[in-house]
N, C-alpha and C positions, 0 to 999 in steps of 0.2 A: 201914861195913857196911850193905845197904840190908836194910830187911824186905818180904817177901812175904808176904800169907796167902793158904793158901789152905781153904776151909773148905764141910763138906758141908751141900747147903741144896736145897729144893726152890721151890714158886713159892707154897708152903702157908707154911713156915715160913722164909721168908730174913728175916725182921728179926731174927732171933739170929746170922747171918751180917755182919748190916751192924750192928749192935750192938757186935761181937768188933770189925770193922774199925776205927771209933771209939775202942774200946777201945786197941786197938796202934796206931792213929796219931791221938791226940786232937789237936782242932785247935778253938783258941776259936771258937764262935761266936754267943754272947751278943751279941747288938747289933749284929751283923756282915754287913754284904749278903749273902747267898752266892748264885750262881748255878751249876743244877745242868743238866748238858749232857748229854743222851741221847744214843743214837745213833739216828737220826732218819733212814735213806737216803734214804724213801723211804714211800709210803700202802703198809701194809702188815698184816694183822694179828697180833697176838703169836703166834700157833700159825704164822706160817711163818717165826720165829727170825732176821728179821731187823734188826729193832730191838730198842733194849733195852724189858724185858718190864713193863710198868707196877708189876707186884709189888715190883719191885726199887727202882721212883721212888719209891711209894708209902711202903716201910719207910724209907729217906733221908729223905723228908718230915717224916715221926714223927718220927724223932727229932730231926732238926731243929728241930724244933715242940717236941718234949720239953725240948731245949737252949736255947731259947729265942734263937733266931736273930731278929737284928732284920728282915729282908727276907729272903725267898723267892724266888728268879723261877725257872723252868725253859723252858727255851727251845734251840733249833740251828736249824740253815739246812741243811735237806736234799739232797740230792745232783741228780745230773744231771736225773734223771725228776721231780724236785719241787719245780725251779723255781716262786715264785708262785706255791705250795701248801703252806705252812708248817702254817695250820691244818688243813686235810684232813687231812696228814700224821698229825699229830699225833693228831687225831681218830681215824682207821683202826687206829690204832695202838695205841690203848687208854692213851696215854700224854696225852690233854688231859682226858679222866676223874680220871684220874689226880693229874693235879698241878691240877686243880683253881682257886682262884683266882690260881696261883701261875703259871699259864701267860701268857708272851707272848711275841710275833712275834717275835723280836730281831734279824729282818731289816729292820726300820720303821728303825731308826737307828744309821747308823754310821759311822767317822772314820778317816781315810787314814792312815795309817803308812807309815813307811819301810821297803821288803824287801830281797832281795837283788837286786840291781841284775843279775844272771846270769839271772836270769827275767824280773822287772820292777821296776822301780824302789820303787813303792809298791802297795799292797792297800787292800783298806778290810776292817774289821775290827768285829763289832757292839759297838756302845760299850757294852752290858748285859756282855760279857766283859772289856771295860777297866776298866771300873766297880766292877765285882764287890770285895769283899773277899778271898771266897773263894769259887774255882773249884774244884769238884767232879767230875769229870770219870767219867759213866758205861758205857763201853764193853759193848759185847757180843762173846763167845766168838766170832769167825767168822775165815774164810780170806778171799782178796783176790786177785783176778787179777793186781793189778800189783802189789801189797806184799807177797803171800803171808799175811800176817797182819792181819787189823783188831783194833786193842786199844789202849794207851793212848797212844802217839804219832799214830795215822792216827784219831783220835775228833776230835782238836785241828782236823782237815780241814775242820770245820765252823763254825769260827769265822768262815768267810768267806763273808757271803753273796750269792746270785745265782750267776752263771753265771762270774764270775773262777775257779771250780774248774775247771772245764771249759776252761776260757782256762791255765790250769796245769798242766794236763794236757797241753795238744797244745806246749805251750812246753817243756813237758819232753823230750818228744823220744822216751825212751825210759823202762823201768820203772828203772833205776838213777840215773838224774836224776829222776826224778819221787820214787821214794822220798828221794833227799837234801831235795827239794824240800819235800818233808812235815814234815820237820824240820823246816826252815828256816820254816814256817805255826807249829808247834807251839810253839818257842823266841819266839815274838813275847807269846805270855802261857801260860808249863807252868800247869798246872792244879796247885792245894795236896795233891789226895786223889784217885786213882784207885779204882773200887769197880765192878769187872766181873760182868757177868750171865752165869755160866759156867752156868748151869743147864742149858737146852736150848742145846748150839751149832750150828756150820754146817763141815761139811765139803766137801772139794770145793769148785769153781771158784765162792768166794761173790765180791760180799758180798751175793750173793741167790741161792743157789745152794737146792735143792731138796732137798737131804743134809744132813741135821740129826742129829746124834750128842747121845745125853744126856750130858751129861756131870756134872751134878749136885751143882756146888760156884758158892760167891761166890768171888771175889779179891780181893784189898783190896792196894794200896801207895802211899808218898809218893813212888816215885821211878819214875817211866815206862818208864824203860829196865829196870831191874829186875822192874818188872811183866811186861814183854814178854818178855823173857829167858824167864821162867818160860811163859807162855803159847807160845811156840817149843817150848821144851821136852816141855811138857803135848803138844803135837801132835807130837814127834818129828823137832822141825825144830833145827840148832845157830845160834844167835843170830849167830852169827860171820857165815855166809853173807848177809845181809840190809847192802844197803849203807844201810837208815836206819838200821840199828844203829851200824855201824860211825861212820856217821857224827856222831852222840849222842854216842857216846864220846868222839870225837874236840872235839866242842864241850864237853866238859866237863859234860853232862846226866846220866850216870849211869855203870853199868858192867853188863856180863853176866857176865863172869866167873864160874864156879859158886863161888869161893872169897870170893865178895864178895857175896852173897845167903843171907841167911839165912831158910828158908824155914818157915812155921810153919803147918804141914798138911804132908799127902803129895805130893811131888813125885814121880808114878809118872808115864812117857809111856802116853797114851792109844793102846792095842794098834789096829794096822790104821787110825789116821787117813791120811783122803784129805788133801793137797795138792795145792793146785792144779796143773794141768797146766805143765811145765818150771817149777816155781817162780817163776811169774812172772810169766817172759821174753818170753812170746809175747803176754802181753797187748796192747801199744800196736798190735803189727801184726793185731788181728783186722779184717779190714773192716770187718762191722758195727760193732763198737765204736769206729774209728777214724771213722768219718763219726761218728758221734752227736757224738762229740765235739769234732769239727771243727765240725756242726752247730749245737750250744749254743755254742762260743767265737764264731760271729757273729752271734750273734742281738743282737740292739739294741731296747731303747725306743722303741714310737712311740705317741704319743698318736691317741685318737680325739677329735676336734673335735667331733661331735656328743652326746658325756657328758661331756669336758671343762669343767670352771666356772673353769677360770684361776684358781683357789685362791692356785695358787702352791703350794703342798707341796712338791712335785715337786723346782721349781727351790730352794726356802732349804732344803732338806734334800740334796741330793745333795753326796756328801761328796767328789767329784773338782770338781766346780762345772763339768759338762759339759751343762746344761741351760739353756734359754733362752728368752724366748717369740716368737715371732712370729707376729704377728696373732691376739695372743691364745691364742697352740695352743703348748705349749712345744715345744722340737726341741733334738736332740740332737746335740752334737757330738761324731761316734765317735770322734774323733783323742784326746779326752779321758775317754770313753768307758771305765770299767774293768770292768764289765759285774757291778756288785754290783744292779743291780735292786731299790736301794732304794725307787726311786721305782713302781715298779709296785707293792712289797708294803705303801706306805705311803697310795695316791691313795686318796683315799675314794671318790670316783664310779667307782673302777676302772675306769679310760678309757685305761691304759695298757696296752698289748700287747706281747709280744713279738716279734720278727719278722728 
């Protein structure tokens, strides 16, 4: 039987909310890496409820800090618009205030894994989430043109960073491959503890959408499908429909079933929530959204020669080994090319571009 909470909380008083979460899924972390993963789209500020809300990092912190965690880090790889702009993001965000010394890049370094070979063969993946002891995973209340839902499976999205999301997106083809897709990112490392910022959400065509519903609660659960479940629900959507759901199930990650969630708060669906338009569907075929994203899957690495210092960075850190120098100036070979953009987020003379 999995547990959900869910529990009433404002942006004044959520560490009695993430206190309660703790409480119902303790998880050691006395001496324990943990690393705590926002949801980070995008440079955005907390009143337009697109990222999760600093209040919500902030009480995780504490307690953390109260628990005596051995290491801290808080860190993601932001979405399309926020390519090599990790810290901006984060900054605009209210969310590098926030976490304070515990913030960093964790697009600076990262190590290739094997995926599904039906997308691409391998990913890169930032090594501060391999690493971690414990992933904590903090989602925000919002809707998704192509998932329908953003919450504790599509937060994992960000584990990868640079422009391979984008390159993921257009390989997917469609929003039903692309949600299996999301899985198949998520199941590479599930996060220990999910702890959603249900406070102010996002309705309507998010995950930047301009309809923002209060909604007025934390979530807390150890099991992402079950979280989800609940968050479908909360919006007046059946989990069933959603082929990442279905697909989770199917990998053995969790269950939605109403008889398999035990919910601990009010499980009431939020009256007249907007979803997005056809559920979905029509995401991949918007124009504009299809070129951006065709746009970002070719963008590529190129060094400028004249801030260039031949360091070398670039090339002993690039974790496909698609980089190389000549005449001093590295260059890039796209054929090996997986387009995580470590090396632009890591150059110290920032002499790399995208292009």
């Amino acid at each position: 039987m999995h547990k959900v909470m869910i529990h009433p909380a404002d942006y004044q008083n959520c560490k009695a909310a993430v206190e309660r979460a703790f409480e119902l899924f303790p998880q050691e972390v006395k001496g324990k890496k943990v690393l705590l993963k926002p949801n980070v789209l995008r440079a955005a500020t907390p009143e337009e409820a697109i990222t999760t809300h600093p209040a919500v990092l902030t009480a995780v912190i504490e307690i953390l800090e109260e628990r005596g965690a051995g290491e801290i880090v808080v860190g993601d790889n932001p979405g399309v618009m926020g390519y090599g702009a990790n810290e901006a993001c984060f900054e605009k965000s209210g969310l590098l205030s926030a976490a304070g010394k515990y913030f960093r890049n964790i697009g600076l370094d990262a190590a290739e894994v094997a995926f599904d070979p039906a997308y691409l063969p391998a990913v890169s993946v930032s090594k501060a989430v391999l690493e971690a002891d414990l992933l904590i995973s903090l989602p925000k209340f919002k809707t998704h043109g192509l998932t329908v839902i953003t919450g504790a499976i599509k937060n994992s999205y960000g584990i990868l960073p640079g422009a391979q999301k984008a390159l993921l997106h257009r390989l997917a083809g469609d929003p039903a491959r692309f949600q299996e897709m999301v899985v198949e990112v998520f199941k590479l490392r599930p996060p220990d503890l999910f702890i959603v910022d249900a406070v102010l959400g996002m309705q309507g065509n998010g995950p930047a959408s301009t309809e923002l519903r209060w909604i007025g609660r934390v979530l807390a659960a150890d099991n992402a499908v079950a979280m989800d479940a609940v968050i479908c629900r909360m919006m007046g959507l059946d989990p069933a429909l959603l082929p990442s759901m279905q697909k989770a199930v199917r990998l053995g990650l969790g269950n939605f079933a109403e008889g398999t969630i035990e919910c601990h708060g009010d499980l009431t669906p939020i009256t007249d929530f907007k979803l997005p338009p056809m559920g979905g569907r029509e995401g991949l075929h918007m124009p504009a959204l299809r070129e951006l994203i065709e746009s970002r899957a070719r963008m590529r690495p190129v060094a400028d020669p004249e801030r260039c210092t031949a360091c070398g960075t670039c090339v002993a850190q690039c974790p496909a080994q698609a980089l190389s120098f000549m005449d001093n100036v590295p260059m890039v070979d796209a054929a090996k090319c997986i387009a995580c953009f470590c090396c632009q987020e890591m150059c110290p003379e920032k002499a790399i571009a995208l292009k």
